[in-house]
C-alpha positions as CSV (number, residue, x, y, z in Angstrom):
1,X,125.5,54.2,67.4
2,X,123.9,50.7,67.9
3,X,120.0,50.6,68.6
4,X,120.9,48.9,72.2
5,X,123.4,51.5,72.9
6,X,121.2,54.4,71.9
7,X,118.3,53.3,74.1
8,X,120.4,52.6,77.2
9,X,121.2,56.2,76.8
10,X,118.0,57.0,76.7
11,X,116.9,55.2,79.5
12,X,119.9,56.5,81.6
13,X,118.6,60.0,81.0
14,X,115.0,59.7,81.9
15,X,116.4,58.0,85.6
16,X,118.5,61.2,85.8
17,X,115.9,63.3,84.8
18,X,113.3,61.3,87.2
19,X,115.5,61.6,90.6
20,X,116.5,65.2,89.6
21,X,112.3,66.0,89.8
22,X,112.6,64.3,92.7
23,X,114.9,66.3,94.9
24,X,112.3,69.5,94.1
25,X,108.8,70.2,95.4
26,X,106.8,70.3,92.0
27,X,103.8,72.2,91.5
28,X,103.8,74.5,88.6
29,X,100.0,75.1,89.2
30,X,102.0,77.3,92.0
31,X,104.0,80.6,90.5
32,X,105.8,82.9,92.0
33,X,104.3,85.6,90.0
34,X,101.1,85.1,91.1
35,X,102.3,84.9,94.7
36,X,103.7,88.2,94.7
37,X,100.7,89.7,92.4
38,X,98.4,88.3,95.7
39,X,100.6,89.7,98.3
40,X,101.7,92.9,97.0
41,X,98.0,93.4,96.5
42,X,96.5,92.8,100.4
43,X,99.9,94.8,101.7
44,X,99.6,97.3,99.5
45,X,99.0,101.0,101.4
46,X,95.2,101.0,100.4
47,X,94.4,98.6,102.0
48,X,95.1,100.6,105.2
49,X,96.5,97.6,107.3
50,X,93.6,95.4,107.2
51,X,92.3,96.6,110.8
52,X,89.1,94.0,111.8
53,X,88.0,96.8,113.9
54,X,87.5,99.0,110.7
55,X,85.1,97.4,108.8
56,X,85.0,99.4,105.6
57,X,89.0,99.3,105.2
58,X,89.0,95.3,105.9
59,X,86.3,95.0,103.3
60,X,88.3,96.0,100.6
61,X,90.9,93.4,101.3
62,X,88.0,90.8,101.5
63,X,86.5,91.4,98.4
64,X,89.8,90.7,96.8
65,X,89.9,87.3,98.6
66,X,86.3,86.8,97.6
67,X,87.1,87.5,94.2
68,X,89.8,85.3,93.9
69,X,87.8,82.5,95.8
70,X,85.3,82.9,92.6
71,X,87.9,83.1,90.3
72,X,89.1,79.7,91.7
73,X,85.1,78.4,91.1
74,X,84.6,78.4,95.3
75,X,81.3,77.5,96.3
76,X,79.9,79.1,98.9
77,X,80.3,77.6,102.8
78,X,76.8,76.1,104.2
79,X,73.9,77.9,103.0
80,X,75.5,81.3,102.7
81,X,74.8,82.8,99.7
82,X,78.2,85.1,99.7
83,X,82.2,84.2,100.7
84,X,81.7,86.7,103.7
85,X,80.9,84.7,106.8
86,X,79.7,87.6,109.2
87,X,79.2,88.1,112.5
88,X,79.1,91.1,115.3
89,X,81.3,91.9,118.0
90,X,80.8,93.7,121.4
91,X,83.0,96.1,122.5
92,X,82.6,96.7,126.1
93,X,85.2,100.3,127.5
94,X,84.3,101.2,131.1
95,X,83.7,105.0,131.8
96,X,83.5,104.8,135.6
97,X,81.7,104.9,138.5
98,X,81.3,104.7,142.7
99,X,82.6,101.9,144.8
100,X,81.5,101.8,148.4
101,X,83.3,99.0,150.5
102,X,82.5,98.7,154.4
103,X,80.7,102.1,153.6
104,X,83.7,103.9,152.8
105,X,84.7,105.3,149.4
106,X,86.8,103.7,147.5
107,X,89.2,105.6,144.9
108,X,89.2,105.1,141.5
109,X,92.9,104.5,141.3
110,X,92.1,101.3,143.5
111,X,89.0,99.5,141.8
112,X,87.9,98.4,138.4
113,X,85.8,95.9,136.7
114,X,85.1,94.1,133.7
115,X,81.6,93.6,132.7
116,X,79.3,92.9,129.7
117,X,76.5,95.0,131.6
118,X,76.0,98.6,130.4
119,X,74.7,100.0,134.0
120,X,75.6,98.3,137.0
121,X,74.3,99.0,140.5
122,X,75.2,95.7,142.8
123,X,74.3,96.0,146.4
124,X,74.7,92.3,147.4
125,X,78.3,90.8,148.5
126,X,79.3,88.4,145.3
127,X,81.3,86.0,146.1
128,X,84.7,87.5,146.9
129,X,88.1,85.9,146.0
130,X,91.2,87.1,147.2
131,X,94.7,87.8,146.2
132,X,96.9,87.5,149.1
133,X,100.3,88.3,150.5
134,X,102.1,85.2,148.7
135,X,100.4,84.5,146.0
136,X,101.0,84.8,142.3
137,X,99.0,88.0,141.2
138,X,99.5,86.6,137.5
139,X,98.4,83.5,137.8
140,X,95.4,84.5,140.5
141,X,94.9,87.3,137.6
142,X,94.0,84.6,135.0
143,X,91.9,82.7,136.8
144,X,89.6,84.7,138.2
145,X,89.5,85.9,134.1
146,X,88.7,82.6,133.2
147,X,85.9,82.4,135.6
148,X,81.8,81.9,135.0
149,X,80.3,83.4,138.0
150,X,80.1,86.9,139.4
151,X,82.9,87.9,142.1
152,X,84.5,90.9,144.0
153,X,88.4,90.3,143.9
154,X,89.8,91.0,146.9
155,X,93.3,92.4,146.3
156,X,95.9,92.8,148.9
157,X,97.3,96.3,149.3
158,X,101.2,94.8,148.4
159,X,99.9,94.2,145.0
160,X,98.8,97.9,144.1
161,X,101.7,98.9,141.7
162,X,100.9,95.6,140.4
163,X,97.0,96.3,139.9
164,X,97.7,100.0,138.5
165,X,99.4,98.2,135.6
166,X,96.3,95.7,135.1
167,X,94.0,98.0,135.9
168,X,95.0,99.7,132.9
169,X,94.9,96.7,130.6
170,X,91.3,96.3,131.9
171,X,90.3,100.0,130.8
172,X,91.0,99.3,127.5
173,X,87.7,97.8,127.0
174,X,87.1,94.1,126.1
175,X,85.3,92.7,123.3
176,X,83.2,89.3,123.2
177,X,80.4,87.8,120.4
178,X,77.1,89.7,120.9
179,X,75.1,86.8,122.0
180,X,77.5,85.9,124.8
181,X,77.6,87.8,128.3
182,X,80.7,87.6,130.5
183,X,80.5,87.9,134.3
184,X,81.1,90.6,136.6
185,X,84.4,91.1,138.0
186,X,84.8,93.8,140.3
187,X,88.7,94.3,141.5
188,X,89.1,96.4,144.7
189,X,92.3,97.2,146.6
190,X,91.5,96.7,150.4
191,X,92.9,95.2,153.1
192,X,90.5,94.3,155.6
193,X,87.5,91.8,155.5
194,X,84.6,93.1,152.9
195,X,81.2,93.1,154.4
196,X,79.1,94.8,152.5
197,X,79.4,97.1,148.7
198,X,77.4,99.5,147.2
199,X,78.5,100.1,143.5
200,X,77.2,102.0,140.8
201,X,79.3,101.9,137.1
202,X,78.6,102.4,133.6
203,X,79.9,100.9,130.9
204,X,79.9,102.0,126.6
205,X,78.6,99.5,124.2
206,X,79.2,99.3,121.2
207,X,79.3,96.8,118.3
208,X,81.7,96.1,115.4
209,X,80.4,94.0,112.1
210,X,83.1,91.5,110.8
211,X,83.8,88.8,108.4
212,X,85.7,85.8,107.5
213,X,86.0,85.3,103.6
214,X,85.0,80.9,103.3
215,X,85.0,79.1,100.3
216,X,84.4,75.2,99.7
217,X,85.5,72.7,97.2
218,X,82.8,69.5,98.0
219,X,84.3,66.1,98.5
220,X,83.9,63.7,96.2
221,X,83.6,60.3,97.8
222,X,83.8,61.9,101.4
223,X,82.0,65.2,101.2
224,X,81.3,65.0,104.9
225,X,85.1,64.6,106.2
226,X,86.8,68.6,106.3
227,X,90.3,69.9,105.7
228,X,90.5,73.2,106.4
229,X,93.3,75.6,104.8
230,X,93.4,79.4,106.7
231,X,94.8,81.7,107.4
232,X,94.2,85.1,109.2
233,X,93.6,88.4,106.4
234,X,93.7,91.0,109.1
235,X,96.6,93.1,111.0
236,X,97.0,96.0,112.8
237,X,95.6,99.0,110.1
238,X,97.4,102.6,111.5
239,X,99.2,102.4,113.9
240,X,102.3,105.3,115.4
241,X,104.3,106.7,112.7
242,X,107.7,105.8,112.0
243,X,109.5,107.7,109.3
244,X,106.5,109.3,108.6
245,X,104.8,106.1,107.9
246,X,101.8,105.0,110.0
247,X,100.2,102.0,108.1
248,X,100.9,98.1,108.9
249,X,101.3,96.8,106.0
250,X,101.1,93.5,107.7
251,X,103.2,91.2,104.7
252,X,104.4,88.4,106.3
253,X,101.5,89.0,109.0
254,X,99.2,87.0,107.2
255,X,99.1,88.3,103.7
256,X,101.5,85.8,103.4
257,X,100.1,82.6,104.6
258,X,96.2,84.3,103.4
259,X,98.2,84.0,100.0
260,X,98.6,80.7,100.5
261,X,95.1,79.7,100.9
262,X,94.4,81.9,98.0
263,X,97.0,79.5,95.8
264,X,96.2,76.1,97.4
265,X,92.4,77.1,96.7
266,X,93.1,77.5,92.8
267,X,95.7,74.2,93.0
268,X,92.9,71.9,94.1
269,X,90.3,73.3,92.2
270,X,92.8,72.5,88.7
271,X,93.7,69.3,90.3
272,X,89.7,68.0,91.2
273,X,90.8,65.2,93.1
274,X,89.8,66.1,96.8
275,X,87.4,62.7,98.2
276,X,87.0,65.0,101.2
277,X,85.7,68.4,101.3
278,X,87.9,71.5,101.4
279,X,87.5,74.6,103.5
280,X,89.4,77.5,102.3
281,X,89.6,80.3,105.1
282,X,90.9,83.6,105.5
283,X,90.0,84.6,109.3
284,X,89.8,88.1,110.5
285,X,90.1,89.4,114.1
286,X,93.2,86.6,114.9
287,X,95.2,89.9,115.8
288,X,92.8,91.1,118.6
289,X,91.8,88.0,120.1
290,X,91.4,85.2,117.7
291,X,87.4,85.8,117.2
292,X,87.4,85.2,113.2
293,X,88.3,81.4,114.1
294,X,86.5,80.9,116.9
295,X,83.2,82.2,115.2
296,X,84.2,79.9,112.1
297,X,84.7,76.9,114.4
298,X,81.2,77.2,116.1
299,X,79.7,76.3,112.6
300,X,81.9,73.1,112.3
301,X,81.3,69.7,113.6
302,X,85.0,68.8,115.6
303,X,84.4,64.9,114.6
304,X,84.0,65.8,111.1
305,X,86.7,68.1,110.9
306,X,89.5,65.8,109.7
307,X,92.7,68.5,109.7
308,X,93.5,71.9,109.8
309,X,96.7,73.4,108.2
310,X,96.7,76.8,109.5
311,X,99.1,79.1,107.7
312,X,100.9,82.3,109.6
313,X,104.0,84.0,108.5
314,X,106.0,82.5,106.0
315,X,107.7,85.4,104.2
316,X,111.1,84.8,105.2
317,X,113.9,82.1,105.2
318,X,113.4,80.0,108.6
319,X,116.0,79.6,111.2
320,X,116.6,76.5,109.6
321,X,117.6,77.8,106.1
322,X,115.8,77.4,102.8
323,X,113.1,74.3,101.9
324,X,111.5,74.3,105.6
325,X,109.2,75.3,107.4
326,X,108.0,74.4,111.4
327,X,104.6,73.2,112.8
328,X,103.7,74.2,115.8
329,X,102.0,71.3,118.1
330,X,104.4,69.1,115.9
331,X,104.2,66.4,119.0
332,X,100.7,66.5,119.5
333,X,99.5,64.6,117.0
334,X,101.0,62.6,113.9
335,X,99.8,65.1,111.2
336,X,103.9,66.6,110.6
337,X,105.3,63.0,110.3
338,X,101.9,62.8,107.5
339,X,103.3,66.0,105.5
340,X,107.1,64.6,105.6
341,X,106.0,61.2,104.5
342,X,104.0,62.7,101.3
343,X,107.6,64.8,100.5
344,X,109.6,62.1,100.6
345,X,112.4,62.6,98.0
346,X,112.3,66.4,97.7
347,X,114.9,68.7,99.6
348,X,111.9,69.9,101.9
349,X,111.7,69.4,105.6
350,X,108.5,70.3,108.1
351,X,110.5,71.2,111.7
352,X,109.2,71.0,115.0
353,X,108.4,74.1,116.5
354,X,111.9,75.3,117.5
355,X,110.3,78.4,120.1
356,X,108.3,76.4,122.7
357,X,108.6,79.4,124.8
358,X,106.8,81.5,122.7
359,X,104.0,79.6,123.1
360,X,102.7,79.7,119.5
361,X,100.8,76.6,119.2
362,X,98.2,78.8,121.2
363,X,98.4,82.1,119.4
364,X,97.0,81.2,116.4
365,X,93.5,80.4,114.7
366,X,94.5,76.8,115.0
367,X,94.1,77.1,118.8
368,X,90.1,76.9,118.7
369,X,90.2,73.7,117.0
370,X,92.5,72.3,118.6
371,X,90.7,72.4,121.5
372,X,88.4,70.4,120.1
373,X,90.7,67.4,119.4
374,X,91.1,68.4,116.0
375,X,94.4,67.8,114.3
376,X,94.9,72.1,113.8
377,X,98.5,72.8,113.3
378,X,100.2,76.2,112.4
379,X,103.0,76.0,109.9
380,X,105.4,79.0,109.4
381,X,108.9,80.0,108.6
382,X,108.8,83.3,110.7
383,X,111.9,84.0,113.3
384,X,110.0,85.3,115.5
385,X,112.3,85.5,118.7
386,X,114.2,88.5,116.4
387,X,112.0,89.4,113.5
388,X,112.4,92.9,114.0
389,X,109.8,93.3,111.4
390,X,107.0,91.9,113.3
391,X,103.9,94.2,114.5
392,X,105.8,97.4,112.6
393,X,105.2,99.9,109.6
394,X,107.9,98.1,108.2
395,X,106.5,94.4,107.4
396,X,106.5,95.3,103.8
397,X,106.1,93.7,100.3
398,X,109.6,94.7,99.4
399,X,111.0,92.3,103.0
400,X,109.2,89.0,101.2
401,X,111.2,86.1,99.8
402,X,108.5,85.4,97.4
403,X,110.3,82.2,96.2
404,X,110.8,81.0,99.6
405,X,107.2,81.7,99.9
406,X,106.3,80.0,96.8
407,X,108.4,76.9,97.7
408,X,106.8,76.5,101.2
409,X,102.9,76.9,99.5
410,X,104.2,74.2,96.9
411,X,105.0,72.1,100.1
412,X,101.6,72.3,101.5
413,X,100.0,71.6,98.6
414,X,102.1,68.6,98.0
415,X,102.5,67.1,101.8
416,X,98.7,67.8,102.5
417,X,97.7,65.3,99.1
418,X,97.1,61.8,101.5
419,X,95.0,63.6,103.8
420,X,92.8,65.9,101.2
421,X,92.4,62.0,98.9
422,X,90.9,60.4,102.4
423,X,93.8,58.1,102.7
424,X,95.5,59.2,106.0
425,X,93.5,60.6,108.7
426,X,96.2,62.4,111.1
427,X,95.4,61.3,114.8
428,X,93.6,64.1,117.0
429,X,95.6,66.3,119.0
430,X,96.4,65.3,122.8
431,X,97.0,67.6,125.9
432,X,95.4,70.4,124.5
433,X,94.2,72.8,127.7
């Protein structure tokens, strides 16, 4: 074979060999075997379910993320000198009380409230709102729950099979950050015009100590400008047996996308080419109202905070098959059309969220940031309009695809590589409410 001959070969091989790498999402920093050595670990029965409200049982899954953070050479977040970012919860339950309306007693079946106050005696009319014949008690419901200021809801006596069901929701307790007091909302059933009120309730206080697990990899040339990579470590901890099996495990729900930030945290750290800074966080509390992120995002400034790729669910295949994954709030700013632009030549594909009814670009830790113009997108592969898995004992280790998994974090880590470098800067999200 001629010398000519020999080297067109060659050179006909390594094109072969160059648009075969092509069509595949490479990062062999990424393994499958330590994705299922991460997960397996944080679903694993000792670790109870990862309950945020039991702080002792979620500790033990956050020192594994903070041990794998210092494995990965993390430095801490701000001036903290640990990964755990703590702070303290309120958790408010009503135990009961009198209600006098007009002067005449009022029923407990027909009143409640919702407080931050421990003892209440109010003797002056609040402002009172009412919930008429014709309107929507759901969407009076919310905002009056969304409200500032003190106030005696007013609700009309058509609505009382309707109130017995909130009512219930609303002796459940609620919980907000100690340092913050929510208004007085006293809901009555009565149908004629409220003159005067005489009420004496009490309420139980009590407080709940919990913890994100933050780590940072500085920014070289742009130490100032964040990405953040999270997702949420907590899930439901014990919850009614099934087949003799009480505990969450809570795989897909997030020790799968928490393994993700576990893995992208040691990527970048081999790869020590981030210009801007990189915040890797797993969140706790997402599963009873989201107060991990919004704690988190209170220490952040918005205008520095360049992107946020929030990661929830992505243990299974997607509706869409194998290589893919959706972003929820795909329209809302340009940060998808980023992520495809940096695959460009592989088999993977980013979808637009394909359940707008479910609302998901809101029930995430994204949504805190997001409010604050940031570019905070959720990506997952979860079915969730029949993931019969979801919120169950049975959202196990053994349901995972772990090389779907593995494919979707090697995906991140490659599509996310413009914006970490400071060379795209994906617009801030619009028509966020």
């Amino acid at each position: 074979m001629n010398l000519i001959k020999t080297l067109g070969i060659v050179a006909l091989s390594l094109i072969v060999q160059s648009c075969a790498a092509q069509n595949k999402t490479t990062a062999p920093e990424i393994s499958q075997a330590e994705v299922s050595r991460i997960i397996k670990t944080l679903s694993a029965d000792n670790m109870m379910g990862r309950s945020a409200m039991k702080p002792k049982e979620i500790g033990k899954s956050a020192d594994f993320i903070a041990s794998e953070f210092k494995k990965a050479g993390l430095k801490f977040f701000g001036g903290a000198d640990t990964y755990r970012q703590s702070f303290n919860i309120g958790n408010i339950k009503p135990i009961g009380g009198t209600l006098k309306i007009n002067g005449q007693n009022i029923t407990a079946s027909d009143f409640t409230l919702t407080s931050s106050e421990e003892n209440l005696t109010i003797s002056s009319l609040p402002n009172v709102i009412k919930i008429a014949v014709g309107d929507s008690f759901t969407n009076k419901f919310r905002e009056v729950m969304g409200g500032k200021e003190n106030a005696l809801i007013q609700i009309d006596p058509s609505f009382k099979a309707m109130f017995a069901r909130y009512k219930g929701f609303l002796e459940r307790g609620n919980m907000s950050f100690k340092t913050e007091k929510s208004p007085t909302l006293i809901f009555v059933v009565f149908g004629d015009d409220i003159k005067t009120i005489d009420l004496k309730f009490k309420n139980e206080v009590s407080e709940t100590s919990m913890f994100n697990v933050v780590g940072v990899l500085p920014g070289k040339s742009k130490p100032n400008e964040y990405v953040v990579f999270s997702g949420h470590y907590d899930h439901l901890g014990i919850i009614k047996a099934v087949n003799q099996d009480s505990i969450a495990n809570g795989a897909d729900d997030d020790a799968s996308g928490t393994t993700a930030v576990i893995e992208l945290a040691n990527y970048f750290s081999k790869k020590k080419d981030n210009e801007r800074t990189i915040i890797f966080v797993a969140f706790t509390a997402e599963e009873i109202g989201g107060y991990g992120s919004q704690y988190f995002s209170k220490q952040l400034n918005p205008d520095e905070t360049v992107a946020m790729f929030n990661i929830e669910m992505i243990g299974k295949e997607s509706k869409f098959g194998k290589n893919n994954a959706f972003i929820t709030g795909y329209e809302r700013s340009d940060f998808g059309k980023i992520l495809q632009k940096n695959l460009e030549g592989s088999d993977f594909k980013f979808y637009p969220d394909p359940y707008p009814a479910q609302n998901l670009f809101y029930r995430s830790d994204n949504a805190t940031l997001a409010r604050l113009g940031v570019p905070a997108h959720t990506i997952s592969s979860d079915q969730i309009d029949t993931d019969k898995l979801y919120h169950s004992v049975d959202d196990e280790f053994e349901s995972m695809d772990i090389g779907n998994i593995t494919e979707i974090i090697k995906a991140i880590a490659i599509s996310s590589t413009s914006i970490v470098k400071g060379k795209d800067t994906p617009s801030r999200v619009s028509g966020v409410k």
